[in-house]
C-alpha positions as MATLAB code, in Angstrom:
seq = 'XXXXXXXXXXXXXXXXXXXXXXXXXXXXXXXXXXXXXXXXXXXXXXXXXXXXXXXXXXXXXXXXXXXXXXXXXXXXXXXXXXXXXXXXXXXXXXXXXXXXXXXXXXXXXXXXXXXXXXXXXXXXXXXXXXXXXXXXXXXXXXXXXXXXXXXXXXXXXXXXXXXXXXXXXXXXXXXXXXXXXXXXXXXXXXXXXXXXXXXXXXXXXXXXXXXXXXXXXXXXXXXXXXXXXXXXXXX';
ca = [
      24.353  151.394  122.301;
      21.509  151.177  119.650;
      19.444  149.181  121.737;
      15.723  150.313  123.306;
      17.505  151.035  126.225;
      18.844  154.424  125.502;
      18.773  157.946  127.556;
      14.563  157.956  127.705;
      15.290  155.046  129.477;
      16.680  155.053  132.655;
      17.547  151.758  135.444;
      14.274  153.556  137.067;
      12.012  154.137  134.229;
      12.703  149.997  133.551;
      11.504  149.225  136.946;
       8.334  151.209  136.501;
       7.991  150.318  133.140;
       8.189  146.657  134.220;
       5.257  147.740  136.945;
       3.361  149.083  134.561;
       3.523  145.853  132.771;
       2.667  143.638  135.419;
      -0.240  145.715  136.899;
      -1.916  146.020  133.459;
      -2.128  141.922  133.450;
      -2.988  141.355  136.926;
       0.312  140.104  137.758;
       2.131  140.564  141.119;
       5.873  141.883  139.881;
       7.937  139.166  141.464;
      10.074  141.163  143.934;
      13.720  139.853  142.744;
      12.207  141.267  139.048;
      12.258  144.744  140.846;
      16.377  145.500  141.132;
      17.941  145.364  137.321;
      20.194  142.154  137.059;
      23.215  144.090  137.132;
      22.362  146.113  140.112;
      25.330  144.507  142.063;
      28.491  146.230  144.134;
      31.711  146.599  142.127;
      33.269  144.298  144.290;
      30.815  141.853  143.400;
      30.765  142.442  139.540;
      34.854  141.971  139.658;
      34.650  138.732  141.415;
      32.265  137.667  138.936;
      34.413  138.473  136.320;
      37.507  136.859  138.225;
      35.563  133.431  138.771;
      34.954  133.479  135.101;
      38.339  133.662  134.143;
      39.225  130.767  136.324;
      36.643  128.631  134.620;
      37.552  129.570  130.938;
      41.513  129.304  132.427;
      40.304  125.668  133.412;
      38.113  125.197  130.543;
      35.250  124.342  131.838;
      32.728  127.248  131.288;
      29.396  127.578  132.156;
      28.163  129.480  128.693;
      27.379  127.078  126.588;
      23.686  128.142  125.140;
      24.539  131.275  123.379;
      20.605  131.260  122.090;
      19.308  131.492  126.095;
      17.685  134.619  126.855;
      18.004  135.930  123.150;
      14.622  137.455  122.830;
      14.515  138.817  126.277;
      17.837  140.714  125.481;
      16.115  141.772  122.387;
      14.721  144.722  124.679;
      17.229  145.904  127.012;
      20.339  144.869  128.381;
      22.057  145.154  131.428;
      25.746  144.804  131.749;
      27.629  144.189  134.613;
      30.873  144.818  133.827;
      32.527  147.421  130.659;
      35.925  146.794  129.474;
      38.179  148.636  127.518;
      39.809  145.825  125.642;
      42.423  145.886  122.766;
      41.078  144.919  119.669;
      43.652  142.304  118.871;
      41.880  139.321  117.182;
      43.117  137.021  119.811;
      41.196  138.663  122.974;
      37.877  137.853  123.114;
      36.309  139.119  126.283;
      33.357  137.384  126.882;
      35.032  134.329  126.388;
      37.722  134.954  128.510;
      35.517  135.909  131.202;
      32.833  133.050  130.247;
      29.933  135.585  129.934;
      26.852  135.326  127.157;
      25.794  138.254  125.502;
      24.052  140.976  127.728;
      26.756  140.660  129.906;
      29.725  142.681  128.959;
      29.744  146.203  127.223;
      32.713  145.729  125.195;
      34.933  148.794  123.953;
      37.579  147.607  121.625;
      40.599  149.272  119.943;
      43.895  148.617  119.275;
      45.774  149.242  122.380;
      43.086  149.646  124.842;
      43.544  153.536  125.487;
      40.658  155.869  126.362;
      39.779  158.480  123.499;
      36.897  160.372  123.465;
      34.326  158.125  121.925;
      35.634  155.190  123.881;
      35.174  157.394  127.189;
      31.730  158.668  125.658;
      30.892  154.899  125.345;
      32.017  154.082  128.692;
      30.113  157.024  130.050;
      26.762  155.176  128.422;
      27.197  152.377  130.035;
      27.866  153.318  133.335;
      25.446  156.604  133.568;
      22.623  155.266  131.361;
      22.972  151.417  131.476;
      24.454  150.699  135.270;
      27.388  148.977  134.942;
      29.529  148.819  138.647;
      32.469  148.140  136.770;
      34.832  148.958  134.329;
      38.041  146.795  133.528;
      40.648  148.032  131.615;
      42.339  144.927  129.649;
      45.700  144.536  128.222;
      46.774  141.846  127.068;
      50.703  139.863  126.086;
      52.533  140.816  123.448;
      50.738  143.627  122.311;
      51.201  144.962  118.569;
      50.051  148.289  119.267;
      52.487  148.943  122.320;
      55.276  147.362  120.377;
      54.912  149.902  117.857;
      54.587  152.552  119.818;
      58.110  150.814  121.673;
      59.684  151.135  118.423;
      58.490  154.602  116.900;
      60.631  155.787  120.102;
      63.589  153.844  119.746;
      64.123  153.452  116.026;
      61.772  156.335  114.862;
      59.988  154.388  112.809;
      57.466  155.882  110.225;
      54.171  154.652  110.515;
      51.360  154.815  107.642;
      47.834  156.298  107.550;
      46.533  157.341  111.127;
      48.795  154.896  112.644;
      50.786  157.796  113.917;
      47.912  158.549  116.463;
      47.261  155.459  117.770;
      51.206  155.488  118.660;
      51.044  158.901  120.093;
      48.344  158.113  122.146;
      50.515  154.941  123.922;
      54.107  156.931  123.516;
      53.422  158.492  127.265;
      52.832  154.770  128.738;
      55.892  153.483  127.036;
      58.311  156.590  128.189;
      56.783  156.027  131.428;
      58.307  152.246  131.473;
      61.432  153.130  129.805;
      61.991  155.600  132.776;
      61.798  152.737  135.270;
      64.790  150.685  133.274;
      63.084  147.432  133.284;
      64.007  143.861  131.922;
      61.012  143.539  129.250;
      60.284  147.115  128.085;
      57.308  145.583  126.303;
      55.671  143.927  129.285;
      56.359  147.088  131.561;
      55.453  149.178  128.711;
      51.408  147.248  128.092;
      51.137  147.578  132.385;
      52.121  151.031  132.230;
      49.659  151.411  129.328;
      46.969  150.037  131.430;
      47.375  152.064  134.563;
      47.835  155.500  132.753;
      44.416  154.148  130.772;
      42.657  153.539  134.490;
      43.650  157.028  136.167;
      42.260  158.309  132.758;
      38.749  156.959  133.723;
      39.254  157.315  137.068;
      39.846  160.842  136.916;
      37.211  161.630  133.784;
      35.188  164.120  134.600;
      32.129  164.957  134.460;
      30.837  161.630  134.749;
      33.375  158.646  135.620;
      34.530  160.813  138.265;
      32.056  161.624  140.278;
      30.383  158.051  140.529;
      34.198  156.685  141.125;
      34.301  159.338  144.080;
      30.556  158.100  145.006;
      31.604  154.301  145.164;
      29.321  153.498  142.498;
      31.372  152.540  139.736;
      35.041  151.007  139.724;
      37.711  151.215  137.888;
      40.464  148.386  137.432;
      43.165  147.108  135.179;
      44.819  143.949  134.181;
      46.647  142.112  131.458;
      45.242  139.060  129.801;
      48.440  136.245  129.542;
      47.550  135.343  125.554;
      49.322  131.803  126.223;
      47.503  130.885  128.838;
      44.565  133.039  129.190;
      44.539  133.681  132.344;
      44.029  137.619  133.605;
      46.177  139.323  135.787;
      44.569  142.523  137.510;
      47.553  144.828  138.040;
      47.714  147.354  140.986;
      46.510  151.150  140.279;
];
């Protein structure tokens, strides 16, 4: 969020900027140069993220130059797709999605719930940087959900601020407990998800209102640690 690209800046004031820029040297602005790079549907910025998964699943990924386009990123980005990942060591997003850098605004903690600076970052990069998309990513085997799983059943006491990372999971996991099912830890990280994408969803002033206006979408899934494939979950 530190980047020259902040709220003096808006998808608009690049465009004219980038006129400005091109008039000044005699230069005709090349017309495709005119629409920021991740001016795209939703639809389009999740199958994008989809077909990267497949690749990285496959391994065989397209990023490969992590220097390309370094020093034009150096003065604005433009993300396609936000995620609300956990921040588990063993999830790396733009991997898993075989993206460079510029390409994902990435919002990490453990157990991928919305709190207010996470939603406040969310709301930057939608309002303020365009992104069409925002995926909220569990993933297998999460440590956060398990200990939230366990504060309920065995009332375990948890150290330092712990206790409100679990409280802010405990509704997800009580939801999945209600439903009785096999895996209580699975059921529990999907339930976690989908509570986490109504959150957005339903965010107001912001997320709501460009949900409602098609403009930005909101989905969930679970990334399969073992395999690494991603599983977008109904919500």
């Amino acid at each position: 969020m530190c980047e020259n690209h902040g709220f003096g800046l808006s998808r608009r004031g690049f465009l004219a900027a980038g006129a400005a820029v091109a008039l000044s040297g005699g230069v005709t602005l090349p017309a495709v140069a005119q629409t920021a790079p991740n001016a795209i549907a939703p639809d389009a910025a999740l199958k994008r993220l989809m077909e990267g998964n497949a690749r990285y699943v496959a391994n065989t990924p397209n990023q490969k130059d992590m220097s390309a386009g370094r020093a034009a990123r150096a003065s604005a980005q433009f993300p396609f797709a936000a995620i609300l990942s956990c921040a588990d060591s063993r999830v790396a997003p733009e991997l898993a999605f075989d993206e460079g850098p510029g390409e994902l605004f990435v919002v990490r903690l453990a157990g991928n719930f919305v709190n207010t600076d996470g939603l406040a970052s969310l709301e930057f990069g939608a309002k303020i940087l365009g992104t069409p998309l925002i995926m909220v990513l569990g993933h297998s085997n999460c440590g956060a959900v398990d200990a939230a799983i366990n504060v309920l059943k065995d009332n375990a006491k948890l150290p330092g601020h712990l206790p409100d990372l679990v409280k802010s999971i405990k509704p997800a996991v009580e939801k999945a407990k209600a439903q009785k099912p096999a895996n209580l830890l699975d059921a529990s990280i999907a339930a976690n998800v989908v509570l986490n994408v109504q959150r957005l969803k339903t965010a107001r002033p912001i997320l709501s209102k460009m949900v409602a206006d098609g403009k930005v979408q909101v989905v969930g899934a679970v990334y399969d640690l073992s395999t690494g494939k991603v599983n977008l979950l109904a919500s």
